[in-house]
C-alpha positions as CSV (number, residue, x, y, z in Angstrom):
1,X,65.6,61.0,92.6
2,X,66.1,57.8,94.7
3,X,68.9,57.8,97.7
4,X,71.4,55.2,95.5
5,X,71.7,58.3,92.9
6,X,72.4,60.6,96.0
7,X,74.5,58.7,97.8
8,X,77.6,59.6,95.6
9,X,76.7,63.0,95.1
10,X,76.4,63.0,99.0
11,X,79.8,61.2,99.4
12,X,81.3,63.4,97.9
13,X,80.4,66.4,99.7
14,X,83.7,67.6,101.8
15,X,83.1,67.3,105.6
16,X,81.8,70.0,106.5
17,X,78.8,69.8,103.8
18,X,77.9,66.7,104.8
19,X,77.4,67.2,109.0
20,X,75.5,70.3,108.3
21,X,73.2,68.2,105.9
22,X,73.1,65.5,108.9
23,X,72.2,68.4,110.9
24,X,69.4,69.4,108.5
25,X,68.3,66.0,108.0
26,X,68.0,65.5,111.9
27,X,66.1,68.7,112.2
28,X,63.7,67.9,109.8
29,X,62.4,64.6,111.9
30,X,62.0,66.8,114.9
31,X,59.3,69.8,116.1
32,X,62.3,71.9,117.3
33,X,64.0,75.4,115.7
34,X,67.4,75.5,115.3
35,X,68.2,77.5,117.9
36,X,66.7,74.6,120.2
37,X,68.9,72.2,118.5
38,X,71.8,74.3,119.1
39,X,70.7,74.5,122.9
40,X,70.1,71.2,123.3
41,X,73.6,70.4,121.5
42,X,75.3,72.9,123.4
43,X,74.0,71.4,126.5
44,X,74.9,67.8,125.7
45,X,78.5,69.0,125.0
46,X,78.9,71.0,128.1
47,X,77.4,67.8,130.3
48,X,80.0,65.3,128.5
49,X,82.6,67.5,129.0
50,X,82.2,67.6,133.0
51,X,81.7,63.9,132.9
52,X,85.3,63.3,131.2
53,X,86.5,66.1,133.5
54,X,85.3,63.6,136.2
55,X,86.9,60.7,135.0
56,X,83.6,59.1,134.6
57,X,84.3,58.9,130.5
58,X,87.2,58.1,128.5
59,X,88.4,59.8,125.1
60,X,88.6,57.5,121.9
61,X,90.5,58.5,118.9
62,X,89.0,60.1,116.0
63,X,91.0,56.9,114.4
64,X,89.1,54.7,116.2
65,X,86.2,56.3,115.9
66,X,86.0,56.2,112.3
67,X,87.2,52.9,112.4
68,X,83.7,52.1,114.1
69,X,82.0,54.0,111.6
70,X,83.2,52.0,109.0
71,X,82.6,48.6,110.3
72,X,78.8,50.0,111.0
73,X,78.2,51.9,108.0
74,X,80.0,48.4,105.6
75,X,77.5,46.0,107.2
76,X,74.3,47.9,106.1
């Protein structure tokens, strides 16, 4: 099976299927466990947070934000 005949299928998948696939995906092109992944993710989160806490980051709408993703992900 070739990725154009999974894309749909993939598409298709509500939300929540697909970012635990990404997550899968992403695991599979690193040496790390899960629970490293989780760590690591955990960690990221927790620094982000205290920057925007700061002031040293702003927020952007989920809006916006998929907007982006959009304008990326069309000009592939």
């Amino acid at each position: 099976m070739t990725l154009a005949q999974l894309e749909p299928e993939i598409f298709a998948l509500p939300d929540q299927e697909r970012a635990l696939l990404v997550q899968r995906l992403l695991l599979s092109l690193e040496n790390i466990s899960e629970s490293e992944f989780e760590s690591l993710w955990a960690n990221e989160s927790a620094q982000r947070a205290a920057q925007f806490d700061l002031g040293n980051t702003k927020s952007i709408s989920g809006e916006e934000v998929a907007k982006k993703v959009r304008l990326i992900t069309n000009s592939l």
